[in-house]
N, C-alpha and C positions, 0 to 999 in steps of 0.2 A: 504494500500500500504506500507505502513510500517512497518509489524510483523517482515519481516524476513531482514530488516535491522536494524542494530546498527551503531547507528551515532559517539557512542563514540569512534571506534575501525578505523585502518588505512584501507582505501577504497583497496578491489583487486579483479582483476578484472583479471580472469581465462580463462574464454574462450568469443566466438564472443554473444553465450548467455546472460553473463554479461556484456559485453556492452550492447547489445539492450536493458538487463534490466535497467540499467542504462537511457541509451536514454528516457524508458519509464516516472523513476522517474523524470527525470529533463523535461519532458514534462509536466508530474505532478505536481511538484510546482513552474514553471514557469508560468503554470496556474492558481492555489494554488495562488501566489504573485499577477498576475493581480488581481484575485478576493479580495484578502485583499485592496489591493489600492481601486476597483473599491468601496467596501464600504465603507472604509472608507473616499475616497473625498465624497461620497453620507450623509454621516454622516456629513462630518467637514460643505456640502452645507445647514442642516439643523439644525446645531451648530448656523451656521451666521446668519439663516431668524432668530432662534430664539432669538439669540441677537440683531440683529436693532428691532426686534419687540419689547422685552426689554427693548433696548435702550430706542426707541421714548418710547411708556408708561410713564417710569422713568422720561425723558428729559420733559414733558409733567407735570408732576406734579412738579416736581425741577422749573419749572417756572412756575408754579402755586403758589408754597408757596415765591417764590424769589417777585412774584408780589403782592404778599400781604404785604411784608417788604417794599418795595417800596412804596405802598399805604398805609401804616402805616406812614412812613417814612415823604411822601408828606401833611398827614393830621393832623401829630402835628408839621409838620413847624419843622423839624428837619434834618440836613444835615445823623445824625448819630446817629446808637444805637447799645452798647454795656454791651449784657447782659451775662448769665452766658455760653450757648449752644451756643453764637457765637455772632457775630458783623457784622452790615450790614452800608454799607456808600453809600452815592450818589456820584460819582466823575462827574463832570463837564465835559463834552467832549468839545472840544475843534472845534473850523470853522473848516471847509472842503474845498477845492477849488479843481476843479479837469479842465481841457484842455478836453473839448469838441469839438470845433473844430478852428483847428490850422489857417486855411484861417483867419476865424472873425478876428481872435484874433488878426491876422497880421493888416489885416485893419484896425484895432480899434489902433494899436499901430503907425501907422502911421498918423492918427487925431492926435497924441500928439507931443507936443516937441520930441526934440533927450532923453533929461534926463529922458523921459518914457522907450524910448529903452533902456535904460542903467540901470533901476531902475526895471521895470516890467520881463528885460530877463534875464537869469545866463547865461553865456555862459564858457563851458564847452566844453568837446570836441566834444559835439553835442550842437546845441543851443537849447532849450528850457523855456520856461516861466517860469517866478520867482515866484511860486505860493503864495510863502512865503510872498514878497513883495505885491502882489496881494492881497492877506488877511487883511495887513497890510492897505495898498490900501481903501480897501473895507469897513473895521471900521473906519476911519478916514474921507471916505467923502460919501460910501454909494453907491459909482461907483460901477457895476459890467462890466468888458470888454468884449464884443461880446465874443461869443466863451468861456466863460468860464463857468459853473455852482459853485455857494457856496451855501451850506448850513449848516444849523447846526444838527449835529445829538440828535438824543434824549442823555442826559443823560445814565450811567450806573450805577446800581447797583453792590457793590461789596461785596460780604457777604464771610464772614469767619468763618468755624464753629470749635471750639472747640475742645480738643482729649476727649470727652465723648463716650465711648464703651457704642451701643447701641448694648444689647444680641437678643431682641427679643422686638417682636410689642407691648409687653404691657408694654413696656418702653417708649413707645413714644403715646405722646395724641392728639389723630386724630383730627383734627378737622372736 
């Protein structure tokens, strides 16, 4: 469809002939354009399966090897290790307290003095529980109030690797 145009040169259009042949081009790569898009979303859709597929794999052995620093870690009694390809540390996570359900919780605050309402809630422009204090609460005498869930999360690993260019797999020793 394109021999006897030149795209470089000013478009003219002479008689009702060149229009229609016109009409025809621009029916042509309006076409032409769907079909470009229609494959290439069809490509970018098989870009992405085969990136999460990628992904997890990768994700999947990254915590495979993070969990073996960890259980190194746990089994010479070491908070920390730093070697030359990187550095891996336990940080300590921290209580959790999260409002499960707000009725209990009420109830449960009304069993106490006023200086529990005042101690246990923040009051803000909405009121809500002082989880903070609840925490606080909760180490010091082992209460937990209706309504609330604490727990402690696992520990994190936090590993940091090194600027070592790794070129290729015979740089690195599988285990």
């Amino acid at each position: 469809m394109d021999e006897e145009v030149n795209y470089d040169d000013e478009p003219q259009l002479m008689s009702l002939e060149d229009a229609e042949n016109t009409f025809r081009h621009l029916r042509y790569w309006h076409h032409k354009l769907e079909q470009a898009k229609e494959h290439t979303k069809k490509e970018i859709e098989k870009a992405k399966r085969f990136e999460e597929s990628q992904t997890a794999k990768i994700n999947k052995k990254i915590a495979w090897h993070e969990l073996g620093l960890q259980a190194y870690l746990k089994s010479t009694h070491q908070k920390s290790v730093d070697l030359i390809n990187g550095k891996a540390t336990i940080c300590k996570s921290r209580t959790k307290a999260e409002l499960k359900d707000e009725t209990a919780f009420n109830e449960w605050l009304t069993q106490h003095d006023a200086s529990a309402r005042e101690r246990f809630v923040s009051v803000k422009q909405i009121t809500a529980p002082n989880l903070f204090e609840i925490k606080a609460n909760y180490k010091e005498t082992g209460e937990i109030p209706s309504g609330v869930d604490i727990w402690e999360p696992p520990d994190k690993l936090r590993v940091t690797l090194n600027e070592t260019e790794v070129k290729s797999e015979k740089d690195i020793n599988f285990i």
